[in-house]
C-alpha positions in Angstrom: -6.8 5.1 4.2 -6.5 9.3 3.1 -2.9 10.5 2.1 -2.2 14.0 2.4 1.1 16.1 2.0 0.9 20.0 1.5 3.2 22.3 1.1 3.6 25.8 0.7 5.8 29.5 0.5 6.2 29.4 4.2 7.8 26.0 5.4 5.7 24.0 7.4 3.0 26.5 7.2 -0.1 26.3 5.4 -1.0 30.0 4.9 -3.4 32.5 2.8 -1.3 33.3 1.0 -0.3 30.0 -1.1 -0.7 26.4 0.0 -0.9 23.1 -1.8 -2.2 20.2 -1.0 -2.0 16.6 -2.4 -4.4 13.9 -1.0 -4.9 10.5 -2.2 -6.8 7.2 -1.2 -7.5 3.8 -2.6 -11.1 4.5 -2.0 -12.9 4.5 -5.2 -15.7 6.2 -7.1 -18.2 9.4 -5.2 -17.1 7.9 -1.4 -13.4 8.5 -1.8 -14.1 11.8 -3.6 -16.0 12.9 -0.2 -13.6 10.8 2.2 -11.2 13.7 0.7 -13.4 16.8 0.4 -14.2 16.0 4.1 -10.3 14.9 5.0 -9.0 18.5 3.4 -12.1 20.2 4.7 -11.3 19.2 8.6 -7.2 19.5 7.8 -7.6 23.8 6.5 -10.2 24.0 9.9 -6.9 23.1 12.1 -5.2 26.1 10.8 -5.1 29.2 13.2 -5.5 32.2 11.1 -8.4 35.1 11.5 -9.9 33.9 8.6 -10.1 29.8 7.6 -8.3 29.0 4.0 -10.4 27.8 1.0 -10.3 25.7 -1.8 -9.7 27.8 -4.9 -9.1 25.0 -7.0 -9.1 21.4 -7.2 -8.3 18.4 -9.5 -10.2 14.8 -9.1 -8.9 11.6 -10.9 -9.2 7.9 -10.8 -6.4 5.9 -11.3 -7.4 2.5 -12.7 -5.0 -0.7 -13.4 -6.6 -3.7 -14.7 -5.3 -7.5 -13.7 -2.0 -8.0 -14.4 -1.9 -8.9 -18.4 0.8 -11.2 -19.6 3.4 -10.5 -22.3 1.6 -11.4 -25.6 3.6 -12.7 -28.6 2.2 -13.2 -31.9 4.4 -13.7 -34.4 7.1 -11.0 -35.1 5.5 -8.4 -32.4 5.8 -8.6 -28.8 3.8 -6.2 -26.8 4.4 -5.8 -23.4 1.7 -4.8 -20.8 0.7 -1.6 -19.4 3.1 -0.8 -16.2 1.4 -1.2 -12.9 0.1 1.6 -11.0 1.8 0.8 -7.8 4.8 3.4 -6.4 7.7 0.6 -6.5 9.1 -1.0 -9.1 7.2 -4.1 -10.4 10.0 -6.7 -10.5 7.8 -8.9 -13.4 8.8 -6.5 -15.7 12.1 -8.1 -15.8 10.4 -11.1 -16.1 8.5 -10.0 -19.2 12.2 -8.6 -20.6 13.4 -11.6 -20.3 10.4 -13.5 -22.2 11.1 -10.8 -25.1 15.0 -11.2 -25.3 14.5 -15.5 -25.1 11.9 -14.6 -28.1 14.2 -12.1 -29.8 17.5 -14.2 -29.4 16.3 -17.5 -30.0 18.7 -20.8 -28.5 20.1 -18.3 -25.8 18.3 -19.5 -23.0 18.6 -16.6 -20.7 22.1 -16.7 -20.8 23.2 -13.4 -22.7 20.0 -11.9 -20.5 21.0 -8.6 -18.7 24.9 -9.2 -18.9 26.9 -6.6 -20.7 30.1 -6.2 -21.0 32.4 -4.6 -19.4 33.0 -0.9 -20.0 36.9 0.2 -21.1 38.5 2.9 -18.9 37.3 6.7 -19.6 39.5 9.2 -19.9 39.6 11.5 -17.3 38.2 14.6 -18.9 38.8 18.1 -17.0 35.2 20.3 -17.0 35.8 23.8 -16.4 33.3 25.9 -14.1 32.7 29.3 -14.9 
């Protein structure tokens, strides 16, 4: 699967004069770097100007997560995975909170976990706009 948004100066336009282009795929290693060059190739051959835009620059990166690690403890130090690559939020990191407070706040079995409380009235305060 390829991923493309662009944008440029002109909306919904992808001109000579400035364009940008952001492409993506889970593809890895030299066949998703062609998959793309050849994706954003045939996309800047669709547009109908005299003369066909070009690349003038481009950026190439591999994103790489490993298996998902667990919370390690050892002794007084509690180091908490690297955050997964993926575009929504990973709901085990709450999980591996919650490991580190039981840890921190020994006997309180989850109990004091993530429950605060509540905040006293503010004062209204009046903010003046220039």
């Amino acid at each position: 699967m390829l991923l493309s948004l662009s944008h440029s100066s002109q909306a919904s336009k992808l001109t000579s004069i400035s364009a940008v282009i952001y492409a993506s795929t889970a593809i890895s290693g030299p066949t998703g770097s062609t998959a793309l060059d050849d994706a954003i190739a045939r996309l800047l051959s669709t547009v109908a100007e005299p003369q066909l835009p070009r690349v003038l620059w481009k950026m190439h990166y591999e994103q790489t997560c490993s298996a998902k690690p667990e919370l390690q403890i050892h002794d007084r130090t509690i180091s908490f995975p690297l955050p997964s690559a993926d575009l929504a939020f990973d709901d085990e990191v709450i999980e591996q909170v919650r490991l580190a407070w039981a840890r921190i706040v020994e006997g309180d079995e989850g109990e004091g976990f993530m429950r605060f409380p509540a905040r006293e009235e503010a004062e209204d305060v009046e903010i003046e706009t220039i």
